[in-house]
N, C-alpha and C positions, 0 to 999 in steps of 0.2 A: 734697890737702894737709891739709885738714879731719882728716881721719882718721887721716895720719902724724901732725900733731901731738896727736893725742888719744892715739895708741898712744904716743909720745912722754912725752905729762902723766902716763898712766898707770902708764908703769913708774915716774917720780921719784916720782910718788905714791905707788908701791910702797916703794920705799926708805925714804922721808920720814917715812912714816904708823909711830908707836913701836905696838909690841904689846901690850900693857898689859890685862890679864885685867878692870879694873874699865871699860876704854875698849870692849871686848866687846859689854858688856850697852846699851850705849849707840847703839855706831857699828855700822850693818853694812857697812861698809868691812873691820873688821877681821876677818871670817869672808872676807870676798871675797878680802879677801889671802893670808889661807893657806890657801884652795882653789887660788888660784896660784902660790904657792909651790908648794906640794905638787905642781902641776902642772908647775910647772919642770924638778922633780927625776924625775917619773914617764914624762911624755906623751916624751918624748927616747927613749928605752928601749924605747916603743911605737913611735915613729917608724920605728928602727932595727929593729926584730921586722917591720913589715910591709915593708920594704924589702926587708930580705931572703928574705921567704916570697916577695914578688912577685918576687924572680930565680929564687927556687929553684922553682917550680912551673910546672906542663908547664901546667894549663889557662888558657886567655887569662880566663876568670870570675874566677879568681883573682887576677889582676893587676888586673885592676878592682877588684874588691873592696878590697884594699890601699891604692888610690893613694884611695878612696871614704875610707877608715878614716884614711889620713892627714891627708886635706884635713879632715876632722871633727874629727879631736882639735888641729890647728893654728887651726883655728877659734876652737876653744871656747877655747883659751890666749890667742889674739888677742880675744878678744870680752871678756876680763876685765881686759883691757888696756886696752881701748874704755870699759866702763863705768869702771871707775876714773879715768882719764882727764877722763872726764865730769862725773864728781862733784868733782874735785881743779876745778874751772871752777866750780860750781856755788859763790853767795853764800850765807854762813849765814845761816840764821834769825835773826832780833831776838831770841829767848831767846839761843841759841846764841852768835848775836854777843856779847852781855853777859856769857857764860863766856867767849869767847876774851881778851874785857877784860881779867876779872883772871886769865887765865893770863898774859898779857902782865904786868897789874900786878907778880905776883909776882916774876916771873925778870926785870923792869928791861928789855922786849924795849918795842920802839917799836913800835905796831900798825900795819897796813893801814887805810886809810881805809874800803874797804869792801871787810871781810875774805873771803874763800875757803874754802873748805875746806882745800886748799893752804895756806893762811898758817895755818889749826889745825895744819895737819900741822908746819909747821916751827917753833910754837910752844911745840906739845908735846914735842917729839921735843929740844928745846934744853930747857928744862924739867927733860925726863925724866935729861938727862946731866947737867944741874948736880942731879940732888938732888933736887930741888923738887916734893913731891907734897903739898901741903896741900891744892892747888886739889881734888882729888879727891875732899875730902870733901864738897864741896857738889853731885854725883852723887849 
């Protein structure tokens, strides 16, 4: 159950977490997400290419090898899922914390007692749609 709900944390986390070129240089959350992303849109395509080499080939190596390539790039899509997941759990640092403060302050949002990574996500991400990027300059 452990694990469902981390694969779980981790796609909302995916969602939640805004993209933000100056939030880059900061979070590596945000490269992690659009290697999954990217991974969304690619690893499916791959999935379907060795499914179907593994019908269409006479040698049985070859079907192993396939169902080897699928279980690996399914992996690796689930394991980014996992670590995200992870960190969306994980308490921010006391610097960190004191930036979530006044991203809270700014946009009038009511804090977490003791904030998440997760509650940055969904601070920034409200934040980012009302307008509000002044907090950024203090990055």
């Amino acid at each position: 159950m452990i694990l469902l709900t981390a694969l779980k944390d981790g796609f909302l986390y995916r969602i939640r977490w805004p993209l933000e070129p100056k939030l880059r240089a900061v979070f590596p959350e945000s490269t992690l997400i659009f290697f999954v992303r990217l991974g969304e849109k690619v690893v499916p395509a791959f999935l379907v290419f060795y499914v179907v080499f593994a019908f269409l080939a006479i040698d049985f190596q070859y079907v192993i090898g396939s169902i080897v390539c699928i279980i690996v790039l399914a992996v690796m899509l689930l394991s980014g899922y996992f670590v995200l997941g992870k960190r969306s759990e994980e308490r921010l640092p006391r610097g960190m914390a004191e930036w979530y403060l006044e991203v809270c302050a700014s946009d009038m949002i009511r804090p977490a007692e003791s904030p998440s990574f997760m509650d940055l996500a969904k601070a920034l991400s409200r934040a980012f749609s009302d307008g509000k990027r002044d907090f950024l300059d203090d990055l």
